[in-house]
C-alpha positions as CSV (number, residue, x, y, z in Angstrom):
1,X,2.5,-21.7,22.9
2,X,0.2,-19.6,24.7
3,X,-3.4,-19.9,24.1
4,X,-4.9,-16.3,23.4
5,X,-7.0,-15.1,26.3
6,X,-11.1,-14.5,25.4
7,X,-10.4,-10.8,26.4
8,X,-7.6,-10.7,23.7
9,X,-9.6,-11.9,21.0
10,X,-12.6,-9.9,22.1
11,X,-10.8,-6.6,21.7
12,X,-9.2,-8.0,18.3
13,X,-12.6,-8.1,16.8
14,X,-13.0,-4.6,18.0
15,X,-10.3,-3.4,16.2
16,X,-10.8,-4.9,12.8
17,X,-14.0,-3.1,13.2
18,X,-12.9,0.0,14.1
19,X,-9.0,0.5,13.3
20,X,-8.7,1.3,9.3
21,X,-5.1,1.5,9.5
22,X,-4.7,-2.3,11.3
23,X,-4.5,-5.1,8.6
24,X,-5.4,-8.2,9.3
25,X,-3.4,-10.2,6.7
26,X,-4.3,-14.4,6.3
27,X,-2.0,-15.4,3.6
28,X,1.1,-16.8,4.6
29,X,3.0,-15.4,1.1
30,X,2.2,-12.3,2.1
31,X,2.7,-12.3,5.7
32,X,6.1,-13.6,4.6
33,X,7.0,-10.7,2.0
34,X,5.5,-7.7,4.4
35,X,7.7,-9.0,7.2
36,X,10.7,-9.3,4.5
37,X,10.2,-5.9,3.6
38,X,10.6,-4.8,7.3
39,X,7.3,-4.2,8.7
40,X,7.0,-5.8,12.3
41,X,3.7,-7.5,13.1
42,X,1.9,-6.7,16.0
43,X,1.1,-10.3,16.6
44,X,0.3,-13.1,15.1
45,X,-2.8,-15.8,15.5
46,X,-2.4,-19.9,14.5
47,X,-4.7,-22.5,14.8
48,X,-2.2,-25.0,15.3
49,X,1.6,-24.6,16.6
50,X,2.8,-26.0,13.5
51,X,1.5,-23.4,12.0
52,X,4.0,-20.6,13.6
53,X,6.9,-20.7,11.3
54,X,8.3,-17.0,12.4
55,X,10.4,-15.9,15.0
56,X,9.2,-16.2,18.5
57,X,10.5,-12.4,19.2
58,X,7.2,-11.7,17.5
59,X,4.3,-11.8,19.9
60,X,1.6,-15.2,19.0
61,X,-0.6,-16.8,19.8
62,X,-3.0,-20.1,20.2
63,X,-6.7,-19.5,19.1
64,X,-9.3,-22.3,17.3
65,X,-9.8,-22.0,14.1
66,X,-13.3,-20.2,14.1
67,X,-11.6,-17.4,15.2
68,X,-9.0,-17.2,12.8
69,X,-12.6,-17.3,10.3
70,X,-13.9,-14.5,12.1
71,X,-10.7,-12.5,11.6
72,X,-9.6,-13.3,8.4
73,X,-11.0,-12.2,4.8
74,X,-10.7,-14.5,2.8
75,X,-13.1,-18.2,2.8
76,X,-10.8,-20.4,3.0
77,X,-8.2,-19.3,5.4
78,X,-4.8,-21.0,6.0
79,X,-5.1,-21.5,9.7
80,X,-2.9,-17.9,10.3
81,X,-4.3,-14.1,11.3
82,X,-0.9,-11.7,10.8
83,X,-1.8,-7.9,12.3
84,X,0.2,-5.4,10.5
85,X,0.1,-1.6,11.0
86,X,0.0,0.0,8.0
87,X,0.9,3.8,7.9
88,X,0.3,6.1,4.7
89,X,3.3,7.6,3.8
90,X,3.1,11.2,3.6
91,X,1.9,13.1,0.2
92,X,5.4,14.4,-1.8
93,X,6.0,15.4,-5.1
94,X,7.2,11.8,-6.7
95,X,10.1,10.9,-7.5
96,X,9.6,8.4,-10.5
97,X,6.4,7.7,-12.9
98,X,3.2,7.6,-10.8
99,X,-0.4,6.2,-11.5
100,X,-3.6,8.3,-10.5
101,X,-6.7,6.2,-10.3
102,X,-9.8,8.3,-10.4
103,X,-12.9,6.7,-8.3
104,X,-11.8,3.3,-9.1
105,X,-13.9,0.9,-6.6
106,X,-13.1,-2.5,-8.0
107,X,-10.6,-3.8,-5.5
108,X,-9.5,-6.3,-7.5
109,X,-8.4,-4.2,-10.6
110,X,-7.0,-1.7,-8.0
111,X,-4.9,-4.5,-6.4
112,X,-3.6,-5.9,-10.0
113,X,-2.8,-1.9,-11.0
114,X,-0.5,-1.0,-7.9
115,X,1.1,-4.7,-8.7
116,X,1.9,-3.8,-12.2
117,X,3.0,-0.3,-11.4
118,X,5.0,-1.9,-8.9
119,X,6.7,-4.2,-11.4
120,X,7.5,-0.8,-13.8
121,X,9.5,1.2,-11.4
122,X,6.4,3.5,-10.6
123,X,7.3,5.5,-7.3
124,X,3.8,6.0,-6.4
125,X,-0.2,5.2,-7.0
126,X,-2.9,7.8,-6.2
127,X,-6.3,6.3,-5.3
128,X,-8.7,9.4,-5.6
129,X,-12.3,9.3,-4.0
130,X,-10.9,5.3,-5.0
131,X,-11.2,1.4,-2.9
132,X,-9.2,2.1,0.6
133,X,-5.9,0.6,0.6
134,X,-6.6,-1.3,3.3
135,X,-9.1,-3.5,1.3
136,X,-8.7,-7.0,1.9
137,X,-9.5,-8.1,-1.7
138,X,-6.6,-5.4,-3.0
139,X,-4.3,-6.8,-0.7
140,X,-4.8,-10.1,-1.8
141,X,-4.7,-9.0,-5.8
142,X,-1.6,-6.7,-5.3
143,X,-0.1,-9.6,-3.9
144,X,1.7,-7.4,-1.0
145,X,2.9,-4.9,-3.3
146,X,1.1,-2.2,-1.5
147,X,3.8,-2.8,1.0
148,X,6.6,-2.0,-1.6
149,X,5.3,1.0,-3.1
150,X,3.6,4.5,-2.2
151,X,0.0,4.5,-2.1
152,X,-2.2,7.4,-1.6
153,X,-5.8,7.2,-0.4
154,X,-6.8,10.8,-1.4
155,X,-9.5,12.8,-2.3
156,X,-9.8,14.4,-5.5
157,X,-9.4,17.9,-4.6
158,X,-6.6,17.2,-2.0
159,X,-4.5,15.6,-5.2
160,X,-6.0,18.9,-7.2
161,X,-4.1,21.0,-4.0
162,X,-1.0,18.3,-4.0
163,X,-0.9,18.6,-7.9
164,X,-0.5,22.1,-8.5
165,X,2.5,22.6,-7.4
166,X,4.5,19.8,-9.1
167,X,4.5,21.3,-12.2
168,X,5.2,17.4,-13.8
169,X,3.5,16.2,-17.0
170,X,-0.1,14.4,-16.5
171,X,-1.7,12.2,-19.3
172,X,-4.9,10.5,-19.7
173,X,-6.2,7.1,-21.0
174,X,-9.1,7.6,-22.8
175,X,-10.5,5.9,-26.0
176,X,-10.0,9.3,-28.1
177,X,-6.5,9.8,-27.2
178,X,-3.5,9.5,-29.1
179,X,-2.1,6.2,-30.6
180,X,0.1,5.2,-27.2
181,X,2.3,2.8,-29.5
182,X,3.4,6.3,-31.7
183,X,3.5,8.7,-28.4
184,X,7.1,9.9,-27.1
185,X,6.8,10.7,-23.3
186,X,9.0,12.9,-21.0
187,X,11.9,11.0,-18.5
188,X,8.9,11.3,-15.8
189,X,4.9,11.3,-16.2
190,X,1.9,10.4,-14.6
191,X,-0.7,8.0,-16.0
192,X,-4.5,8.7,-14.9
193,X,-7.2,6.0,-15.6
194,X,-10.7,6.7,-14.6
195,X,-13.7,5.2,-13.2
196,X,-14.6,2.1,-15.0
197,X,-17.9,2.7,-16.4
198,X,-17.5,7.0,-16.4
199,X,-13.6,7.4,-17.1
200,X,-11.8,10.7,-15.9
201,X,-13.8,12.5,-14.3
202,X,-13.6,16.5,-15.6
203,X,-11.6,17.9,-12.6
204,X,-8.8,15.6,-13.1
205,X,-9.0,15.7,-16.7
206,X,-7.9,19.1,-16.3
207,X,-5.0,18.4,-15.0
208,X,-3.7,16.6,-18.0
209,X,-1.6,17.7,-21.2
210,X,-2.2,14.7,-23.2
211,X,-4.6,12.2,-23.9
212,X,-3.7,8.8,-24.9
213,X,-5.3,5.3,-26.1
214,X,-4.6,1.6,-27.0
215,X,-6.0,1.3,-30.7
216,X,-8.1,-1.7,-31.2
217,X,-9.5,-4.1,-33.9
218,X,-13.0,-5.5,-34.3
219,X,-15.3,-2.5,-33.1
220,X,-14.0,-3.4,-29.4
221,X,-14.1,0.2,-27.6
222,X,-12.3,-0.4,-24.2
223,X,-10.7,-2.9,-22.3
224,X,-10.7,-3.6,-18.7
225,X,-9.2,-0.8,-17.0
226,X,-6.4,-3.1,-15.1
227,X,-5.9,-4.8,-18.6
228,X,-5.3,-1.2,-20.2
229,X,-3.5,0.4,-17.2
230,X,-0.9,-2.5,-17.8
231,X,-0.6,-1.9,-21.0
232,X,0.3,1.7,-21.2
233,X,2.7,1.7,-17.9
234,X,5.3,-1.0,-19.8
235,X,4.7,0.6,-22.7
236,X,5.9,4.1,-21.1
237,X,8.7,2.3,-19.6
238,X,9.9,0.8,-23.0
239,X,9.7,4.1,-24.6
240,X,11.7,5.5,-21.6
């Protein structure tokens, strides 16, 4: 196996700097479903030739392993740097249910929402003024379902633009909504859930018909947003 040149790994550290749209994944169950689901990497970096289980079509390379630390995200990498290029897909009216986060910057609840809408059927996820998709820590709590779904990094007055001329129904999560276990909803619908501490913000909010919640017991007033977003998406697809 060929040993990756200083120049090569030079101008690799450039790009993670610099290129938003060049992932740098380091988990091997990912690496495994992206590549499944038909994205070809660019290359790929091991610390040990053992290490390369793919096909040797795609281009590799040998590096030490404090250079697969300085390109990977994660503490405790597995000895593998995989460079994807990851495209947005282009804005279109959706096709299924789709989830609008508004300002959400928790990567982690980000990452567990687009996995959950992911597991409903949901056609597409909105990130407004929200965590980049290309967020290391999302990756890794989506579990590679950014790579199976649309996602939308957005602002919220380019959705606003976007939005106006679907004409589909929009609701809300918010603690003063409507009992969600006693709502009927339409064939298609999008779910909004706001910023965690300041919920939807007041431009979005008026883009929505109905307002929804999760009742609760013991003077609890909100749940975690990932937590609730989970919630209400099977719950839309049972009703459904």
């Amino acid at each position: 196996m060929q040993k990756a040149s200083n120049n090569l790994i030079k101008e690799l550290k450039k790009q993670k700097r610099e290129n938003c749209s060049l992932l740098f994944l380091d988990n091997v169950k990912i690496i495994n479903d992206v590549i499944k689901q038909g994205f070809l990497p660019k290359l790929i970096l091991v610390d040990s030739e053992s290490k390369f289980v793919w096909d040797d079509s795609i281009e590799h390379y040998l590096v030490d392993h404090h250079v697969i630390e300085q390109l990977a995200d994660s503490k405790t990498p597995q000895g593998v740097v995989c460079l994807i290029e990851y495209i947005q897909d282009i804005v279109s009216k959706p096709k299924g249910n789709f989830l609008v986060l508004d300002t959400l910057q928790d990567p982690g609840n980000v990452g567990t929402l687009i996995r959950t809408a992911t597991a409903c059927g949901f056609s597409d996820v909105f990130l407004l003024d929200s965590v980049k998709v290309n967020n290391s820590k999302l990756i890794r709590s989506s579990v590679g379902t950014i790579f199976k779904i649309k996602v939308h990094s957005l602002s919220k007055q380019e959705f606003i633009s976007y939005f106006s001329d679907w004409h589909l129904p929009l609701l809300k999560a918010d603690m003063n909504g409507e009992n969600i276990f006693t709502t009927k909803f339409p064939k298609q619908i999008g779910i909004v859930l706001g910023n965690e501490g300041n919920g939807v913000s007041q431009e979005i909010s008026a883009l929505c018909n109905q307002t929804i919640s999760i009742p609760m017991q013991n003077d609890v007033e909100s749940l975690n947003v990932a937590v609730s977003g989970s919630i209400i998406m099977y719950q839309i697809i049972q009703k459904q």
